[in-house]
C-alpha positions in Angstrom: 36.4 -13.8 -8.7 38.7 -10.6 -8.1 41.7 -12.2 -5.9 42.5 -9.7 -3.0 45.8 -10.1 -1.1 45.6 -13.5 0.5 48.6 -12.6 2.9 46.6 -10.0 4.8 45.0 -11.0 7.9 41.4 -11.8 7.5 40.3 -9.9 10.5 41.9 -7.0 8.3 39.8 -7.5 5.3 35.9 -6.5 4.1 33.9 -7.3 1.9 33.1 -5.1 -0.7 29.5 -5.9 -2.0 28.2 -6.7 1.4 28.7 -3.1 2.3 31.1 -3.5 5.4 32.7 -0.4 4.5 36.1 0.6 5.9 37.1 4.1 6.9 39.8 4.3 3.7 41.1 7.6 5.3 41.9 6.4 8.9 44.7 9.0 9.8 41.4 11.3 10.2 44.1 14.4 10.6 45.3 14.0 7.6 41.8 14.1 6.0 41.3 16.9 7.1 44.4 18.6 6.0 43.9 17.2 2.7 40.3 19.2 2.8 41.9 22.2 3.6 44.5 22.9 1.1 42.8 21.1 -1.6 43.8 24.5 -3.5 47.1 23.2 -3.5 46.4 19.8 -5.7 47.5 20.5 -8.7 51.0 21.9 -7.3 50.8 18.9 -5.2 51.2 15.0 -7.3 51.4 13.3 -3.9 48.5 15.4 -2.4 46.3 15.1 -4.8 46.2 11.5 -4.7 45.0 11.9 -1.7 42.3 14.0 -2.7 41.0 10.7 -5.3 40.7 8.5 -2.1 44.0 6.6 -2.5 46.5 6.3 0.2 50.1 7.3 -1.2 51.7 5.5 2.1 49.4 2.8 2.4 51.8 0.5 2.3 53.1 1.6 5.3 50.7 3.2 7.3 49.0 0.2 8.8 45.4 0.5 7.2 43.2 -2.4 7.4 43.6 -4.2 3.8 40.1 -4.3 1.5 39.1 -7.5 0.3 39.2 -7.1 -3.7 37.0 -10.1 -3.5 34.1 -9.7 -6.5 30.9 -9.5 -6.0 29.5 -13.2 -7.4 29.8 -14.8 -3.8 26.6 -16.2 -1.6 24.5 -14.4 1.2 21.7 -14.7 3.2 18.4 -14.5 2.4 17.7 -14.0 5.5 17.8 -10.6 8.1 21.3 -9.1 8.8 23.3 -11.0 11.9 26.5 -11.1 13.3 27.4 -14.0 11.7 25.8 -12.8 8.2 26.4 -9.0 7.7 24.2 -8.9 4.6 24.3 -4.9 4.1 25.7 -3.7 7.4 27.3 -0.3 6.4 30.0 1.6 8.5 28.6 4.6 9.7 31.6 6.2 9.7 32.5 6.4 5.7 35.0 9.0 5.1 36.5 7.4 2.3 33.4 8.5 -0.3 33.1 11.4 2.0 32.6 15.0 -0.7 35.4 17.6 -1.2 35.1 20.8 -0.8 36.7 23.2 -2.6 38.0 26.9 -1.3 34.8 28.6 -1.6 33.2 25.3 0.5 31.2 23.6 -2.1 30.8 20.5 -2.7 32.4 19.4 -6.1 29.9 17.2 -8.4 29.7 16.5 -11.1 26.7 18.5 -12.0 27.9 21.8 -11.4 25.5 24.2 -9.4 25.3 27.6 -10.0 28.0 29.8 -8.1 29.8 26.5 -7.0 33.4 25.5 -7.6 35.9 28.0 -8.8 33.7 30.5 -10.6 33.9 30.8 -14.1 36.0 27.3 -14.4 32.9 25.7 -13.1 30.4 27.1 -15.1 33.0 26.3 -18.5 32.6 22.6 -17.3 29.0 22.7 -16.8 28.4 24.1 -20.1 30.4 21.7 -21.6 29.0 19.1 -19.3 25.5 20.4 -21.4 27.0 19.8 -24.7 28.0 16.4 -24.5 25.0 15.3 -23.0 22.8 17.5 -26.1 25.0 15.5 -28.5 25.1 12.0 -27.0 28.7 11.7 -26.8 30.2 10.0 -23.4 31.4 12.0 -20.5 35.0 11.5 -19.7 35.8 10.0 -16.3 35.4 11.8 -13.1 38.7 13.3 -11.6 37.5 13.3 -8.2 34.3 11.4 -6.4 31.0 12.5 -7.5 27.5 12.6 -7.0 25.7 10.8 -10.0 22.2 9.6 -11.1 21.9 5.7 -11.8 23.1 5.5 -15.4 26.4 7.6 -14.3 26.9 5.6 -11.3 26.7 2.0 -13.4 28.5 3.7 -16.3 31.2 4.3 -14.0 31.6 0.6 -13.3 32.8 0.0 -16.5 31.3 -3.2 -18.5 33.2 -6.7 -17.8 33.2 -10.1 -16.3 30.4 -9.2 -14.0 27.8 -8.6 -16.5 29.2 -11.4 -18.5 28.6 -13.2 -15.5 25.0 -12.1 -15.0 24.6 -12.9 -18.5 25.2 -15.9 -18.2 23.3 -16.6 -14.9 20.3 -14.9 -15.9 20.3 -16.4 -19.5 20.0 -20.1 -18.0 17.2 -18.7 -16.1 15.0 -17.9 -19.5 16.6 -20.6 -20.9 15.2 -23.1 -18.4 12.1 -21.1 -18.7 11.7 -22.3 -22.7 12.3 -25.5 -22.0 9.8 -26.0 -19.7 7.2 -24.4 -22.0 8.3 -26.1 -25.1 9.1 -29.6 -24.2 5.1 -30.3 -24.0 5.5 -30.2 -28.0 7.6 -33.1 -27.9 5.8 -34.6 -25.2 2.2 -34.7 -26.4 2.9 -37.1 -29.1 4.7 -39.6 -26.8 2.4 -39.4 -24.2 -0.8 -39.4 -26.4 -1.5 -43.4 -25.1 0.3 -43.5 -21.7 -2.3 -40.4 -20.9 -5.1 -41.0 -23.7 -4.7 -37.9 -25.4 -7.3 -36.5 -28.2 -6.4 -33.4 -29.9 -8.5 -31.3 -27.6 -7.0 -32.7 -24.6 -3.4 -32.0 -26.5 -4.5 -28.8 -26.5 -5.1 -28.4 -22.7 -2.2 -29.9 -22.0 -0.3 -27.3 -24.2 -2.6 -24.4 -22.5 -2.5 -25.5 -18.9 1.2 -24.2 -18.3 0.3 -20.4 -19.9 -3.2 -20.6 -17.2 -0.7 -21.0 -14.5 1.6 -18.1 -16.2 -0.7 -15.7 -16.4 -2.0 -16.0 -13.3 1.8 -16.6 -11.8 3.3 -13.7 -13.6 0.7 -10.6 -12.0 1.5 -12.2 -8.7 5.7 -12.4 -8.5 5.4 -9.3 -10.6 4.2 -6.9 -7.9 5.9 -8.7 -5.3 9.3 -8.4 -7.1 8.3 -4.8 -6.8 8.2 -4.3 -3.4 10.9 -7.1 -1.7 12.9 -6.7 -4.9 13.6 -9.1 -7.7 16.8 -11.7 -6.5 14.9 -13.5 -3.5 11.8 -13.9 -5.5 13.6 -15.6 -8.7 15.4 -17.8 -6.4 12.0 -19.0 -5.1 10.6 -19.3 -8.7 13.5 -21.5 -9.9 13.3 -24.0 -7.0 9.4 -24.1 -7.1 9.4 -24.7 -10.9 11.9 -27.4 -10.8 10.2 -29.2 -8.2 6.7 -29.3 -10.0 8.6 -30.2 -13.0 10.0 -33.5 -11.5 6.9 -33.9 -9.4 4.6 -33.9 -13.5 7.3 -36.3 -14.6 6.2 -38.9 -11.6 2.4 -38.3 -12.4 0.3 -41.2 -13.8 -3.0 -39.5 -14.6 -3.8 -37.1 -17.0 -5.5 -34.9 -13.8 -2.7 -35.1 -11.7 -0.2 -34.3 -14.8 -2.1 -31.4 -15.2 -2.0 -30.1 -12.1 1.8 -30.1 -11.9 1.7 -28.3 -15.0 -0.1 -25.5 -14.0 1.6 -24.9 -10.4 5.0 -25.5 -12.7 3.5 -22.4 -15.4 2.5 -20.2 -11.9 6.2 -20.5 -11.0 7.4 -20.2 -14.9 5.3 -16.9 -14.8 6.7 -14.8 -12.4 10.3 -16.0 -13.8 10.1 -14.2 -17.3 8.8 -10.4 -15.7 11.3 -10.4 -12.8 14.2 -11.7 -14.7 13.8 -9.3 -17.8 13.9 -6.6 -15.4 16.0 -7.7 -13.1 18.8 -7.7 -15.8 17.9 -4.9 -17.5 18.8 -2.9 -14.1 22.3 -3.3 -14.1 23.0 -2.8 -18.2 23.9 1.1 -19.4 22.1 2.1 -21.9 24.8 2.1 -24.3 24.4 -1.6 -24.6 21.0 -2.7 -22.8 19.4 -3.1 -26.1 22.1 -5.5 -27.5 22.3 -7.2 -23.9 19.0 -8.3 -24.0 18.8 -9.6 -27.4 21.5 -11.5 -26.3 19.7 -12.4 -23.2 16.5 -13.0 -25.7 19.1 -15.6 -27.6 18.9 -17.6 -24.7 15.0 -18.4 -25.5 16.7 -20.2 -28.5 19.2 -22.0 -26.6 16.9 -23.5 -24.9 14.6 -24.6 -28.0 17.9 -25.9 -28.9 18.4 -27.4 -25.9 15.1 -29.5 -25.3 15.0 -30.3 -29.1 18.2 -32.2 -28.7 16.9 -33.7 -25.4 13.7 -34.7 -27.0 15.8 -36.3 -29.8 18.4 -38.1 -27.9 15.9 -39.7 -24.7 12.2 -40.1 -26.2 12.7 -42.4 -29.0 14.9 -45.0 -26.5 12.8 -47.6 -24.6 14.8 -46.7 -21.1 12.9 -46.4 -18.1 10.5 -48.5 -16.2 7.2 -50.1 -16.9 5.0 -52.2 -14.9 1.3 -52.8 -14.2 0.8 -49.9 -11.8 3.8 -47.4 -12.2 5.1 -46.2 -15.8 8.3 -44.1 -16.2 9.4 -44.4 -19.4 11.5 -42.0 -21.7 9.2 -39.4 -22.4 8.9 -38.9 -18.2 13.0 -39.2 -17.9 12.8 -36.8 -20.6 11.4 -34.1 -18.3 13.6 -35.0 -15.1 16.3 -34.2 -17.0 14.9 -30.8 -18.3 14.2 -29.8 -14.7 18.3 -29.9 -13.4 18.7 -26.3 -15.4 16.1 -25.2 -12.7 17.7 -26.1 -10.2 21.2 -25.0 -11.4 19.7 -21.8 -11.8 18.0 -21.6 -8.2 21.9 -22.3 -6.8 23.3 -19.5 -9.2 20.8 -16.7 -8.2 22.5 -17.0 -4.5 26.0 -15.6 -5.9 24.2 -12.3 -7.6 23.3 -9.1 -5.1 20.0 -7.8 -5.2 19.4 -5.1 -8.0 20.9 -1.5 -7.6 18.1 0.1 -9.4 15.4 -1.3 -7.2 17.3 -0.4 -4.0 17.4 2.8 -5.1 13.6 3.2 -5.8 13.8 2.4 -2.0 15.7 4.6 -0.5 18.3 2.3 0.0 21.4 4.0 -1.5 23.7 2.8 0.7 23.2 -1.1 -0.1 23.2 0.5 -4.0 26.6 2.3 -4.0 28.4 -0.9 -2.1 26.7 -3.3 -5.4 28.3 -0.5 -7.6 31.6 -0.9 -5.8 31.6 -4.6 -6.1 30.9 -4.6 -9.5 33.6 -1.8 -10.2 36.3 -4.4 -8.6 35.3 -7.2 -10.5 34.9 -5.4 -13.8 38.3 -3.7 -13.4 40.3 -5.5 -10.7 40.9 -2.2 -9.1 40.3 -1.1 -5.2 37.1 0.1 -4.2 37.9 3.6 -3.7 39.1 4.2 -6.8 35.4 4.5 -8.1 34.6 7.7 -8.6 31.5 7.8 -6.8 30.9 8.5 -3.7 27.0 9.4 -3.1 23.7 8.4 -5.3 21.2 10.5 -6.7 17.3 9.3 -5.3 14.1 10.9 -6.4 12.6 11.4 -3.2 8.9 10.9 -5.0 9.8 7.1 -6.0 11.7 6.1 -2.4 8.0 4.7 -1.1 9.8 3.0 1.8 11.3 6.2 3.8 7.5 8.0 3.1 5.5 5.7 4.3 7.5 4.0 7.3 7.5 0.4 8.4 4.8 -1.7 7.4 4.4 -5.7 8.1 6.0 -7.6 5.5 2.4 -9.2 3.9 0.4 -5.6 4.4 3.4 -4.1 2.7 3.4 -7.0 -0.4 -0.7 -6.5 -0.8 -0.5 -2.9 -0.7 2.1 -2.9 -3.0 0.2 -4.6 -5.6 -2.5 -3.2 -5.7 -0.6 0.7 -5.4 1.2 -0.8 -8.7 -1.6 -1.8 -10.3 -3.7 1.3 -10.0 -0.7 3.1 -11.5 -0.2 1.5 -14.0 -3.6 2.3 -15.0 -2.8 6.1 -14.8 -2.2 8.6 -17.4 0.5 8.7 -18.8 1.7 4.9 -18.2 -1.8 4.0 -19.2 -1.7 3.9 -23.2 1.6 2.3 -22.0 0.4 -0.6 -20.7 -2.6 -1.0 -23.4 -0.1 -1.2 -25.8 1.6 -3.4 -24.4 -1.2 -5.9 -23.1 -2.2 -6.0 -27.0 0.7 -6.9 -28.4 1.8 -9.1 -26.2 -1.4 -11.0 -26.9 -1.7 -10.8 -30.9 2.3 -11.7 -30.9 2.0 -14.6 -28.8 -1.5 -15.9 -30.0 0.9 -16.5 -33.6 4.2 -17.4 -31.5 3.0 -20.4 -29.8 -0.4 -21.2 -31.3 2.2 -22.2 -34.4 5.6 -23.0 -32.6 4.3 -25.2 -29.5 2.1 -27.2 -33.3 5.5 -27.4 -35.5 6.8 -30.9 -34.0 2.8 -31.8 -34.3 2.5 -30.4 -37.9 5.6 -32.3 -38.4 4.8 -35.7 -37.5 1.5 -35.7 -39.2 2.9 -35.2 -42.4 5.1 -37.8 -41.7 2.4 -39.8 -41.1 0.8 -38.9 -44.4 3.9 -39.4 -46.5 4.6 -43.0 -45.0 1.7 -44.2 -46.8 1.6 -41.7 -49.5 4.9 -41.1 -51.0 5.7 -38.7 -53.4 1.6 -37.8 -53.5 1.6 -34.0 -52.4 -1.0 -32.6 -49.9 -1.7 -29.0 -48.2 -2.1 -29.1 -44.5 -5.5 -29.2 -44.6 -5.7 -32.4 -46.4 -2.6 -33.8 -44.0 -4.8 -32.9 -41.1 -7.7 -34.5 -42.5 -6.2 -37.7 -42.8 -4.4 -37.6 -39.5 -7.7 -36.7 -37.8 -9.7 -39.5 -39.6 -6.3 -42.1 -38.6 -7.1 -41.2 -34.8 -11.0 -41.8 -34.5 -9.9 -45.6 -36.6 -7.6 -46.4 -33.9 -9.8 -45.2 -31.3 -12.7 -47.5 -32.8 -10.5 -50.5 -33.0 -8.9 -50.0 -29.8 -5.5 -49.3 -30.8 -2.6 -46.8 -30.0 0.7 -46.0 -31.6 2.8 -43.5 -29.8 6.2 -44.0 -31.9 7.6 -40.7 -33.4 10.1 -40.7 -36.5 13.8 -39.3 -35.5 12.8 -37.2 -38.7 10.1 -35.4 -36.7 13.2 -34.3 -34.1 15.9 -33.4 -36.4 13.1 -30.8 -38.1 12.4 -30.0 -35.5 15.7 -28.8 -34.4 16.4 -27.4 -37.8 13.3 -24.9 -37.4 14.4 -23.7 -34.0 18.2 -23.9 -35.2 16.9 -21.3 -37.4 16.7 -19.0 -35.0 20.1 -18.6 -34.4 21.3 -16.3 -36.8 18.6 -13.9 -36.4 19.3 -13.3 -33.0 22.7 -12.8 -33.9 21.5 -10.2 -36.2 19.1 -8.3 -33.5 22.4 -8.5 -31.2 24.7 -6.5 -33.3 21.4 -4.4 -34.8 19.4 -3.4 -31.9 21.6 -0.7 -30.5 21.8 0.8 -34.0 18.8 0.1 -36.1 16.2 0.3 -33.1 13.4 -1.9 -31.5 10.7 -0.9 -33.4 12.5 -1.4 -36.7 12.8 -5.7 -35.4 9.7 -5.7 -33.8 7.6 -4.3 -37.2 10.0 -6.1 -39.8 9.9 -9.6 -37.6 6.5 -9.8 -37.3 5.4 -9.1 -41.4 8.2 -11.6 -42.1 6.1 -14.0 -39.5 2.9 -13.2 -40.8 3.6 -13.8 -44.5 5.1 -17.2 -43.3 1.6 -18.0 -41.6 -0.1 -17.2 -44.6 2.2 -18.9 -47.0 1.8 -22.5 -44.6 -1.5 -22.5 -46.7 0.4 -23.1 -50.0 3.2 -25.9 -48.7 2.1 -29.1 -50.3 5.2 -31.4 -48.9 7.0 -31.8 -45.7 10.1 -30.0 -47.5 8.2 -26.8 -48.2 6.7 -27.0 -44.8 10.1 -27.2 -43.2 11.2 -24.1 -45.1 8.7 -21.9 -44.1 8.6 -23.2 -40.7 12.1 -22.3 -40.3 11.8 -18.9 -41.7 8.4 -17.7 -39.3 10.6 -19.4 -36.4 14.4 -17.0 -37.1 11.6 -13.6 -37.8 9.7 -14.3 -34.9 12.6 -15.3 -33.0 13.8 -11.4 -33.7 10.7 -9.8 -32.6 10.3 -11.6 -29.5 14.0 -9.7 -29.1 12.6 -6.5 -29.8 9.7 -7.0 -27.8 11.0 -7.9 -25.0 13.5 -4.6 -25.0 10.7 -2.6 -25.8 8.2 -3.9 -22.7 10.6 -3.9 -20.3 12.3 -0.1 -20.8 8.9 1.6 -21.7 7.8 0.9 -17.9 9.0 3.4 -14.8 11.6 0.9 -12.4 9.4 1.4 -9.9 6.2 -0.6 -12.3 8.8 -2.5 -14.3 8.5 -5.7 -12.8 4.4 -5.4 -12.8 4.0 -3.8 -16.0 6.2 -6.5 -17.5 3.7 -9.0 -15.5 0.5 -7.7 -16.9 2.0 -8.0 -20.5 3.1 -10.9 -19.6 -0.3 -11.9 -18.4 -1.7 -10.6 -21.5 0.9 -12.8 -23.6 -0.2 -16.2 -21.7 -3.5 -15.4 -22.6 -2.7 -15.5 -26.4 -1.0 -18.5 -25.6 -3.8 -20.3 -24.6 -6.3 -19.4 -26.9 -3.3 -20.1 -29.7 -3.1 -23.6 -28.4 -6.6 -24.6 -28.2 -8.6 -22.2 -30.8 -5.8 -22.2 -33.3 -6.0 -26.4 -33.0 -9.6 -27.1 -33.2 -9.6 -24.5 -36.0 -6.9 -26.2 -37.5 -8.3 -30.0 -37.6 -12.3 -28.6 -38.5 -12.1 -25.2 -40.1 -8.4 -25.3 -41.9 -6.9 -22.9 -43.3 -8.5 -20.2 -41.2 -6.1 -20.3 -38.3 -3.0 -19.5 -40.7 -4.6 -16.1 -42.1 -6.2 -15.7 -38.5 -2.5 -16.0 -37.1 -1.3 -13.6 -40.3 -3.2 -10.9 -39.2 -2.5 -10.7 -35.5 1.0 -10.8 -35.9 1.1 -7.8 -38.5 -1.0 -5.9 -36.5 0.4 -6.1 -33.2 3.6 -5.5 -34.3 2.8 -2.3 -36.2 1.2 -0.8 -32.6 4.6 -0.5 -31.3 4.5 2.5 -33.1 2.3 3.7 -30.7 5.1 3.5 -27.8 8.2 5.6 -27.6 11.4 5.2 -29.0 13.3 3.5 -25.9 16.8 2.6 -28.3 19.9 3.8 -26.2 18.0 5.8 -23.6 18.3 6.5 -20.1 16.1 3.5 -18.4 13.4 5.9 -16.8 
């Protein structure tokens, strides 16, 4: 938080991000005096202070105080009241109003033809050309200007706000792994409490991506039309309910159903949040911003592996005749708190600028500017140098078509982004994206969600065959022919080695330093360079499993397909979300998305029953689809350090 002067009255204050926007110039006079001999400025130090928006007798001339509160504080979800002035704007906003120079044009800072002071002007706009040709920054505006988005949030300067949002949204994906990957520690605890067979494994893994992919086309298109913060806030409470309400189920049926109502929330989460960050980063550093926002996916592997390896081997938690809750089922209450941590969070962040904009709504826009410009740089609100917002009139939807009921306005919506998305150009777009999203993520969870599986079966073969090697096909075999002895005899064993977690963690640990790697690199050595080089790293891993013969060799290549798949999934997830228009992003994330859940469910039951009857043709299966569908991203553009368009 930005402290503002706590010993001005608080009837003399506003707040900056909720757009209650004082009249900065109130001797109104003396405004207009400053218009009028704006030719005198540079003669002028004191006047042309004025001309920048700042008061140079504010101290005292009696003018109401501005809150230099930040922008991370709580409002309504609800429609604007008295009591809750979410986005009521003074009409009367003289403070950001344009100057006008002698010849009465307006000075921006994309000079028009024949405006400003004649030659001078059209030096500047040449210039103005040269910079942008070359790439180089433009130097800070003098005096308040009209800009486009990427000016306006340029302008803001980078700081603790998008640290902040960092931060937020990271727990938010990080949450979101967890809840995906903690059914691979699960399933082998919970194989006798819920008479698991490898097939049903297998629908237990798949039954969370059914309920993503058909979760993620739904919050997708509403996130693009009521915007992207009230619809993650929903998300995030309704996952962590299901969540603790699966941890309480007894049946097999019933735990599935919880798991799919948790992956419908879970689906909507990853297309809304992707772009929902990605619209307040400058594309100077949105591609390293969300590789570091991708590094959160590992965090949370992290995360749940040291869960998993701390709670599930304890006997804690309750057992009697007709109620179980034992450590596995405590295990997942305590990965549903980041949920709900999450779902509190989202309340303190303003709605996305970029969206507002594609609405029309440039006025709620320029006050979440101003409130990140005061938190970023502890300075007052009308020292930012902009003071109106460029909107193309074709995307602002809302202002062409009128008022429309809230639920006619959500199904028309979805099915008016749908349709476009299915238009040239954005088609090939979108086909792209759908198959890569599915080849990637048939390899990325039909093998990660099986590694702590993988794992315990060759600890299973090694207890009673030490120092005897075995490929995975001949581990599976005899893990496969263990189960149907126990199932004859009537037995069950349920006990997991710690060895199986600390590998575990190892793998995913793994991860770690390649996301470091596609943090500093992304920016500089592009997407498609990670996406391409991740996934033939991955692939050749796949391939390679076929050759392991002990738990060792496994673990190595394990650990290597998780840190270059781990840095693709970075790339990727740049790449998806800037190749789509704002107005599609949060849909055409959500079809890929829908695409990717797909690959994870036929991963997690083809790539298994393959695995246990027709081994090793799911590792070269796997090998192919991940080299493949990472060289089609050659088939999108080139989306490094561009404007996000």
């Amino acid at each position: 938080m930005v402290e503002g002067d706590s010993a001005k009255s608080k009837s003399e204050t506003y707040n900056v991000e909720a757009g209650l926007q004082p009249n900065y110039n109130q001797n109104n006079a003396a405004a207009a005096a400053a218009a009028a001999n704006a030719g005198n400025a540079a003669s002028n130090p004191n006047h042309s202070a004025s001309l920048t928006g700042a008061h140079s007798n504010s101290a005292n001339s009696g003018a109401p105080h501005i809150d230099n509160r930040a922008i991370i504080q709580p409002y309504s979800l609800g429609t604007p009241s008295a009591k809750q002035p979410e986005y009521q704007f003074a009409a009367d906003n003289r403070g950001y109003e344009p100057e006008f120079n002698q010849n009465g044009k307006q000075d921006v800072e994309r000079s028009a033809p024949g405006g400003g002071d004649g030659g001078d002007a059209s030096d500047e706009a040449a210039a103005d050309q040269k910079r942008r040709r070359s790439k180089t920054p433009l130097p800070p505006p003098t005096r308040p200007i009209v800009a486009n988005f990427e000016r306006a949030i340029e302008l803001c300067e980078y700081g603790k706000f998008h640290y902040i949002l960092l931060a937020i949204c990271g727990l938010v994906s990080t949450s979101e792994e967890m809840d995906v990957i903690s059914m691979s520690f699960i399933l082998p605890s919970a194989q006798c409490d819920l008479d698991l067979n490898t097939e049903t494994k297998g629908w237990l893994n798949s039954i969370i991506f059914i309920g993503m992919m058909v979760g993620a086309y739904f919050w997708g298109s509403i996130a693009d039309s009521f915007g992207r913060k009230k619809i993650l806030i929903v998300i995030s409470f309704m996952n962590a309910f299901c969540i603790v309400a699966s941890s309480f189920s007894q049946t097999y049926a019933y735990f599935m159903l919880f798991r799919f109502l948790n992956g419908a929330a879970l689906g909507g989460s990853g297309p809304v949040i992707w772009s929902y960050f990605a619209e307040f980063q400058p594309k100077a550093k949105r591609g390293s911003m969300l590789s570091f926002m991708a590094a959160f996916w590992t965090f949370g592997n992290l995360f749940v592996a040291g869960l998993a390896w701390l709670i599930i081997p304890t006997k804690i938690g309750f057992i009697s005749t007709y109620f179980t809750y034992n450590s596995w089922r405590i295990f997942l209450l305590v990965c549903s708190i980041p949920s709900f941590l999450v779902g509190f969070l989202l309340f303190y962040l303003p709605e996305s600028p970029k969206f507002l904009l594609t609405r029309g709504k440039k006025d709620k826009a320029l006050a979440i500017f101003r409130g990140i410009f005061v938190t970023n740089t502890k300075k007052k609100p009308e020292e930012y140098m902009v003071y109106d917002l460029e909107v193309d009139e074709k995307l602002n939807t809302e202002s062409a078509q009128g008022f429309k009921g809230k639920y006619h306005r959500m199904i028309s919506g979805m099915v008016d982004h749908s349709r476009d998305l299915f238009k040239s150009p954005i088609l090939r777009f979108t086909l792209v994206s759908i198959t890569i999203n599915f080849t990637f993520h048939i390899g990325y969870y039909g093998l990660m969600m099986w590694f702590p599986e993988v794992f315990n079966r060759y600890e299973e073969y090694e207890s009673k065959h030490p120092n005897q090697p075995a490929d995975i096909c001949g581990v599976t075999e005899y893990v496969v022919n263990l189960s149907k002895n126990e199932v004859t005899n009537g037995t069950c064993n349920s006990d997991i080695p710690s060895s199986v977690f600390m590998e575990s963690l190892i793998t995913l640990a793994s991860a770690l330093p390649a996301n470091l790697f596609a943090i500093l690199g992304m920016d500089m050595l592009g997407r498609r360079f990670f996406l391409i080089a991740g996934t033939m790293t991955a692939g050749i891993c796949s391939a390679l499993m076929y050759l392991v013969r002990s738990s060792l060799q496994n673990l190595l290549v394990s650990a290597v397909f998780s840190g270059a798949i781990s840095a693709a999934n970075a790339a990727l997830d740049c790449l998806i979300t800037e190749v789509f228009p704002t107005k599609l992003r949060a849909t055409g994330v959500a079809i890929s998305m829908v695409a990717a859940r797909l690959g994870g469910i036929i991963g997690n039951i083809v790539i298994a029953q393959l695995l246990d009857h027709f081994c090793p043709v799911p590792t070269f299966i796997v090998s192919g689809l991940l080299i493949g569908g990472g060289l089609m991203c050659l088939l999108l553009p080139n989306t490094t350090r561009k404007e996000l368009n």
